[in-house]
TILO-149599 format. One line per field, with one value per residue (C-alpha): x, y negated, z; residue in three letters; chain. Coordinates in Angstrom, 1 decimal, always signed. Layout:
BEGIN
x: [X, ...]
y: [Y, ...]
z: [Z, ...]
type: [ALA, ...]
mol: [A, ...]
***
This chain:
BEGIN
x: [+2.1, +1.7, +4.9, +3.0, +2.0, +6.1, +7.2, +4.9, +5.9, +9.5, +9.5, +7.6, +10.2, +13.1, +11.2, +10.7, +14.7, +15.9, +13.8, +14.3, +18.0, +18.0, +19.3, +18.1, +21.0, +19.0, +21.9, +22.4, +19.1, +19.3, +22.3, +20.4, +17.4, +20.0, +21.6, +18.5, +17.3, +14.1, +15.1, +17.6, +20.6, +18.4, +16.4, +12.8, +11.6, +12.2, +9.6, +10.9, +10.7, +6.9, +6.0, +7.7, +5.8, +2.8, +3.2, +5.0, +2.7, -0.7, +1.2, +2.4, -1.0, -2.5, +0.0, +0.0]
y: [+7.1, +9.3, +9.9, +7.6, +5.4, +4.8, +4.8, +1.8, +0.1, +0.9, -0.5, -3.7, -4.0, -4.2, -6.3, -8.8, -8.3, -9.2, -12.4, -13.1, -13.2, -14.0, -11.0, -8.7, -6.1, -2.7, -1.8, -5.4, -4.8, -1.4, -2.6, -5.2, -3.4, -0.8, -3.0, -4.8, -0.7, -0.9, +1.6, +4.8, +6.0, +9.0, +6.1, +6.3, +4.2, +3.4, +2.4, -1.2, -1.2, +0.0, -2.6, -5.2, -4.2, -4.5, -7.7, -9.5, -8.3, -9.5, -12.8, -12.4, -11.2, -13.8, -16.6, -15.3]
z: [+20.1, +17.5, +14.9, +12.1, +14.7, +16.2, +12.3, +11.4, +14.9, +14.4, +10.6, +12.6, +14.7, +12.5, +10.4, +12.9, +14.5, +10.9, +10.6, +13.9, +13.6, +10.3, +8.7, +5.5, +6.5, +8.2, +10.0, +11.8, +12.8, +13.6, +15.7, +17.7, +18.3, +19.7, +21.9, +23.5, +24.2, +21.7, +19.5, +21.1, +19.7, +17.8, +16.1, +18.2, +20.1, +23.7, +26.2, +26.0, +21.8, +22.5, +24.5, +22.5, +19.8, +21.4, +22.8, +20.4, +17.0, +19.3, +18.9, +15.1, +13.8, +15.1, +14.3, +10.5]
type: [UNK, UNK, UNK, UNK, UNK, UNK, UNK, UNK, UNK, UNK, UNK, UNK, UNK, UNK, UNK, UNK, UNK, UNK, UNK, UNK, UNK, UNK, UNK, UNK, UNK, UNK, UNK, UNK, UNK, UNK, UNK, UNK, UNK, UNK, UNK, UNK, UNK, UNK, UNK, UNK, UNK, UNK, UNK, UNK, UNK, UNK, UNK, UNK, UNK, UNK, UNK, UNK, UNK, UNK, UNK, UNK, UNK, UNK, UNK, UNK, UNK, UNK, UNK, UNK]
mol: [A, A, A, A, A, A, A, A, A, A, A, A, A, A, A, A, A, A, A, A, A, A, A, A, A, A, A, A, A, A, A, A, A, A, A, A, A, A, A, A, A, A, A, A, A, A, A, A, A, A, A, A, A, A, A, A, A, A, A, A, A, A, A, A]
***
């Protein structure tokens, strides 16, 4: 994954944290996406945060 590629995953992710746990504050879901291991201390992400990403926007693209 190239580093546009991870940022645009990475915003997706957040995105999806904060209306999954209904929460508008970044560092909440900073937090979370922390503690499940999607996104590592530094900020990228992990293995686990790509392959959430990939399997859970499939399901959010097409659901929108």
């Amino acid at each position: 994954m190239d580093s546009m590629q991870e940022f645009w995953a990475c915003q997706w992710l957040l995105t999806n944290i904060g209306k999954t746990h209904k929460t508008q504050e970044i560092l909440k879901a900073i937090e979370i996406a922390q503690s499940e291991g999607y996104i590592s201390k530094d900020g990228h992400l992990t293995a686990a945060g790509r392959s959430y990403v990939k399997q859970n926007k499939e399901v959010f693209s097409l659901v929108e």
